[in-house]
N, C-alpha and C positions, 0 to 999 in steps of 0.2 A: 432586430432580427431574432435576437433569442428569447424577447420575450414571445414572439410569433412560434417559434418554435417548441415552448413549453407549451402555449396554450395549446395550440395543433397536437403533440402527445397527449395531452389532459384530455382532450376532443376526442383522441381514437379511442386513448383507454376507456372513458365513459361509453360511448357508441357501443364498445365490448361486452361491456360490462352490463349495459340496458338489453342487449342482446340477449342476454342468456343472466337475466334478472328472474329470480322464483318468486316473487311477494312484491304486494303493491307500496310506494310512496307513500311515509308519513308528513304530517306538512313540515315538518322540516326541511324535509328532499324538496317538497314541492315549493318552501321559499324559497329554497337555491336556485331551482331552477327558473320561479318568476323576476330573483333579481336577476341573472340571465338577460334572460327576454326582455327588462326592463333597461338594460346597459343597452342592447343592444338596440330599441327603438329608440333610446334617447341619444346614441350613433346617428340612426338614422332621420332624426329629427333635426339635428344640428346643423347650421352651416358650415361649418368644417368636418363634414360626415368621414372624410377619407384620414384627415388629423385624428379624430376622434377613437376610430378604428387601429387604428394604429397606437395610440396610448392606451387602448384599457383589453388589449389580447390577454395581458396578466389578470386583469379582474372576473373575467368571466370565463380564464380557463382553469385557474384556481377552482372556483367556486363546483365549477363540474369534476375536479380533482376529489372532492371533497365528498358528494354524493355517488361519483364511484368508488371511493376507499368505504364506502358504508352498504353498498351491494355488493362489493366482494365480501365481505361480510369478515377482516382479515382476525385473524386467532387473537389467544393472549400473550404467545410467543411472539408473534409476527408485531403486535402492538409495541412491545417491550423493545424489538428491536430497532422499531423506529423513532424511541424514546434513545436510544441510544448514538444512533445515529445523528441526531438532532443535538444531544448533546456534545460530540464530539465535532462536529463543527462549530457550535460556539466555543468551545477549548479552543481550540485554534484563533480565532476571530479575535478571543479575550487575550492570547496568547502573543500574537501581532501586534495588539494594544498597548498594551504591557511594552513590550519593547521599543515602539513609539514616543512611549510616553519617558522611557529613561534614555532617548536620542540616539536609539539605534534601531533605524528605519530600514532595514535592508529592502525591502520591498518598492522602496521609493521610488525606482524607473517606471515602476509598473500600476504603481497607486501613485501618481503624484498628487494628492489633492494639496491646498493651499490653505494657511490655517495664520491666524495672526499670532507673534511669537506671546503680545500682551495677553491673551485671553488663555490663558493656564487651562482650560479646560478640555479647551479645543486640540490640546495632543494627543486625546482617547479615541480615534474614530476609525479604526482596524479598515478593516475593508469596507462599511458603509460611506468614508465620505465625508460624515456628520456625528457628533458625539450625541446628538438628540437621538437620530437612526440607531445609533452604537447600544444606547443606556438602554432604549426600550426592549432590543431585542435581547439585552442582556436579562433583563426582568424576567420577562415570557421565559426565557429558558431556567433562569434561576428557579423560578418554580415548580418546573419538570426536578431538578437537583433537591429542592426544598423537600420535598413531596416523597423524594425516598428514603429521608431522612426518618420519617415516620410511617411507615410500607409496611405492615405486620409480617412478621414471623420473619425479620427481618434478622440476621444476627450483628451485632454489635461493632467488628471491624468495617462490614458494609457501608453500615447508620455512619461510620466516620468518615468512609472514603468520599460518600453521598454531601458529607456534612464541609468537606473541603473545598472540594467543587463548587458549591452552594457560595461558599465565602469568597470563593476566587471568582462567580460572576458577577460577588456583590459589590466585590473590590473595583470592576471595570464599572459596572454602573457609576459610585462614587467619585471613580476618577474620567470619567465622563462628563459627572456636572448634571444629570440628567433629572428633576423634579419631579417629572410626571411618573418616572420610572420607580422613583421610591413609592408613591401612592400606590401604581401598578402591582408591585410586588407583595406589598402592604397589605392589601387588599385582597388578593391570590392566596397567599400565603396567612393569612386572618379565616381563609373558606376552609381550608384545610385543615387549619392543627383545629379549628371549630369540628368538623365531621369525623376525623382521625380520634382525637380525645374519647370521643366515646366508644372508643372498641377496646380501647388499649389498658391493660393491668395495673391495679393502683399505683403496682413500685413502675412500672416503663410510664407512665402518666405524671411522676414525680420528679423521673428523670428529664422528661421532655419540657415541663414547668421551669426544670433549674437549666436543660440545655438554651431556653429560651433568655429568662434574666442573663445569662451567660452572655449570650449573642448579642443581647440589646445596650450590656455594657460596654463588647467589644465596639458595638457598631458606632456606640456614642464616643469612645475613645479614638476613634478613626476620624470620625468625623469635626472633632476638634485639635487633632493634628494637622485636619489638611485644610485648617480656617484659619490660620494663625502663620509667619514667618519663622520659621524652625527647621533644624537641617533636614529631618524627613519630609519637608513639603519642599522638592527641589525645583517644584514649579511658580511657587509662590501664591497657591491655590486659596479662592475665599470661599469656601462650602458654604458654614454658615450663614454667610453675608447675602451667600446668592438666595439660598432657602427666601429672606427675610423680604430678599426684590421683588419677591410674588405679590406681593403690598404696597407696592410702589406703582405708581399710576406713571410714576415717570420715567420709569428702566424701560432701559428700550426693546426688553423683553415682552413686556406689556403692552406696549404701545403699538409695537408689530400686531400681536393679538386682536386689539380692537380694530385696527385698521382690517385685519383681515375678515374679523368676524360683521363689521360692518358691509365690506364687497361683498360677503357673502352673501348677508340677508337683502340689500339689493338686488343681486342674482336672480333669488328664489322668489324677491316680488318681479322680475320683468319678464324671470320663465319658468311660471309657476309648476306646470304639469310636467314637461320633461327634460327642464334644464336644458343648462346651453351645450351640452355633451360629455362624456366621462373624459379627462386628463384637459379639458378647455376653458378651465379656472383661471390658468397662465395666460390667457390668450385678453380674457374678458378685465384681467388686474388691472391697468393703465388708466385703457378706457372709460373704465368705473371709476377709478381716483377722480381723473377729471369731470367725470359728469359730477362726482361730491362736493369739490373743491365750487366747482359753478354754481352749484344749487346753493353751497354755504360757507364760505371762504372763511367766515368766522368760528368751523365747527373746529377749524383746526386737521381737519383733512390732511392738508400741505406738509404739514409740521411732519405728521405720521410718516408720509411719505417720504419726505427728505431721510427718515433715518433709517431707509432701506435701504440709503446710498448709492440709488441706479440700480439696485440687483432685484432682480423678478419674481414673484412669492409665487411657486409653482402649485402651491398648497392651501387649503385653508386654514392649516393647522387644528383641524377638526374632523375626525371623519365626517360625523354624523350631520357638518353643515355643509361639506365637501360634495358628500353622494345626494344632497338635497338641492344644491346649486345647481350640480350636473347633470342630477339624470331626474329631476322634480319632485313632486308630489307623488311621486309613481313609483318613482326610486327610493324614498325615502320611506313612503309605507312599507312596500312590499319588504325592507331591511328590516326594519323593527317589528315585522308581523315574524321575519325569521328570528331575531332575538328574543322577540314574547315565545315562539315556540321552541326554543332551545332552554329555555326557563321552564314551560311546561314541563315539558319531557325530561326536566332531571325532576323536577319538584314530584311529577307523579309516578315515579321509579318504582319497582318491586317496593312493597311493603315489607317492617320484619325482616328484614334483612341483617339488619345488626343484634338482632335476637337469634338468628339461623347460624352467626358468625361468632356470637359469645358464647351457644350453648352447644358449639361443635358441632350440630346436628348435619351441619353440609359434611362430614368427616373428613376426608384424607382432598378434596375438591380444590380448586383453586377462587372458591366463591369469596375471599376477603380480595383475595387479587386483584380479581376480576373489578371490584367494586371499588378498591382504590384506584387504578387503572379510569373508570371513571369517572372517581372525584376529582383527579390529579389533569385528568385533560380538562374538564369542565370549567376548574379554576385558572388553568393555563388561558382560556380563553375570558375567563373575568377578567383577568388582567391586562390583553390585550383590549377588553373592550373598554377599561376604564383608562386604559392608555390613548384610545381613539379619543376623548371629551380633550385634550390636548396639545395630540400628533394627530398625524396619518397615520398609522398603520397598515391600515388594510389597502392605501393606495400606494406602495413601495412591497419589491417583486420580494423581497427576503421572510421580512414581516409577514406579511399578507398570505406566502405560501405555509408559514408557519400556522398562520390562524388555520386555515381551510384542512390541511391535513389532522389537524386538532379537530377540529369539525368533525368529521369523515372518522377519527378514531373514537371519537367519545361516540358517537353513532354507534359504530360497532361494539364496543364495548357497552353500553346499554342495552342491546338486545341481545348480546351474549351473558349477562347478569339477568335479564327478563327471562332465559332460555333455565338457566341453570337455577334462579330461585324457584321457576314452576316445576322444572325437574327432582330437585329436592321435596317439595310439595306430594308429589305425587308418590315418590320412593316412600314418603313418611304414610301415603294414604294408601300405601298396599299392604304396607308392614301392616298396620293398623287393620286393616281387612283380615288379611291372612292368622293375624291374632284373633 
């Protein structure tokens, strides 16, 4: 019901907003709105058309959340404040964590999820449920936190307060267990101080070099506290050891993996064009073992299975083979035609930008803002989308609303930096005239 209820608000607000729309659709808006139409025929395609409907309200109201926060067209003030917003819930989330994990759960009437006492990891999972759910969305936001770490014209008690926060959602990642989340951040965070670096003063470019060794010794110090038995690891945590499981064909981290990526690609050969329906991956899991196990008993099918323990893999712990399963060839294009064009459109950004912003020429303007504003969402979604190769992301109602509002902001901030560098352009070509 709530997630019927978000999409339904996301539905008027768009309606509203296409209403009283001035300028047409870039294809970014228009992949939004064909994965849309694409959710929503591979609904109707489906034999559980009414199940189908009812699991992916969050996927297709998001998505329309996203192309109306991009025709409101919302400011650099209004952007910033929903950087902070966003941040401030995961404080809390991370905050929850934290107390979980040193066995004072007060929330536990109300969150009772179930976690096995052996698996040290599994006491990080705040209000997702999951410490896989926990780590990634701690990422995504870590790099909103990262990102103003290095925010020009930024002063220096900020860059710390920025740079605290940054570490306290790196602490919950860590103590989550979460792999894919270290890449995510990695990777986020790798886009950034790459694009940041080149605006910033040789001494602030100096500092940022040694605040980084800085952070990579802490990080490495943290990280082998909590691999080893020692009184600060009161969980009796193996970091290291799990990093190394990624290599192991026989953890049953792994093994989950292939079993699932295998149903998947099954899926996608028995319904090629528009999948068996969006959230009906759950439904087709069993089924598919068994048809495996019959066609090859020797693949070892069975084995995979047994180490699910009876429990239901609602996921394919992929997006990108998840929206390919379920909503086809149709789904799966029209995704990656919106990820090819969300590449464009940062790669073909205002030109000279960073020349407008080293030689003060934008003057008293908010034109560097404006432009970290858009590296800083753009990256936030690198990460989610190298967090989807995986997790789900994008099919969990937290996550998923985080990408799409990211979406919807880096929009708006892109054509408020296209607005303001041809604005300065022009100032520069009157002056010139008038001389």
């Amino acid at each position: 019901m709530s997630r019927f209820l978000v999409a339904w608000m996301a539905g008027v607000f768009f309606l509203g907003c296409w209403r009283t729309r001035k300028r047409d659709l870039h294809f970014v808006e228009l992949g939004i709105l064909g994965l849309v139409v694409a959710n929503l025929l591979s609904c109707l395609s489906s034999s559980h058309a009414v199940f189908c409907f009812g699991e992916s309200w969050h996927l297709w109201g998001f998505a329309l959340l996203a192309v109306a926060v991009a025709l409101v067209n919302i400011n650099l003030k209004e952007r910033q404040q929903i950087i902070l917003v966003a941040v401030g819930a995961a404080v809390i989330a991370a905050a929850y964590g934290f107390c979980v994990y040193w066995g004072f759960d007060f929330l536990r009437t109300y969150y009772p999820f179930a976690y096995a006492k052996g698996d040290a990891r599994n006491y990080v999972h705040s209000f997702l449920g999951n410490p896989e759910y926990f780590g990634s969305y701690m990422a995504a936001v870590g790099i909103l936190a990262f990102g103003h770490i290095l925010r020009p014209n930024s002063r220096w008690p900020v860059r710390a307060a920025w740079a605290i926060l940054c570490m306290f959602f790196l602490l919950a990642i860590v103590l989550s267990g979460t792999r894919s989340a270290f890449l995510a951040f990695a990777v986020g965070a790798g886009f950034l101080l790459k694009r940041t670096i080149a605006i910033l003063s040789p001494s602030h470019r100096r500092y940022a070099l040694l605040g980084l060794v800085g952070f990579l010794a802490l990080a490495t110090t943290v990280v082998a506290v909590l691999s080893f038995p020692n009184p600060l690891n009161v969980r009796r945590m193996r970091l290291a050891q799990r990093f190394v499981q990624v290599f192991d064909l026989t953890s049953p981290s792994v093994r989950e993996r292939i079993l699932f990526y295998t149903i998947s690609g099954r899926l996608i050969r028995e319904y090629p064009v528009l999948g068996v329906g969006p959230g009906a991956f759950k439904l087709y899991f069993y089924p598919t073992v068994e048809k495996l196990v019959e066609e090859d008993p020797r693949a070892g099918f069975r084995r995979f299975a047994e180490t699910l323990q009876g429990r239901i893999a609602e996921h394919a712990h992929n997006d990108y083979l998840e929206i390919w399963s379920e909503t086809g060839s149709v789904g799966i294009g029209v995704f990656l035609f919106l990820i090819a064009s969300l590449f464009v459109r940062y790669i073909k950004g205002p030109k000279n930008v960073t020349i407008l912003i080293k030689g003060d020429i934008a003057g008293p303007s908010d034109l560097a803002w404006v432009r970290f504003q858009r590296d800083l969402f753009f990256a936030t979604l690198l990460a989610i989308l190298v967090n989807g190769f995986f997790s789900f992301p994008l099919h969990l109602p937290v996550r998923a609303f985080l990408f799409w509002v990211c979406v919807g902001c880096f929009l708006a901030a892109d054509r408020e930096l296209r607005e303001r560098t041809l604005s300065v352009y022009q100032r520069s070509a009157s002056s010139l005239a008038s001389d």
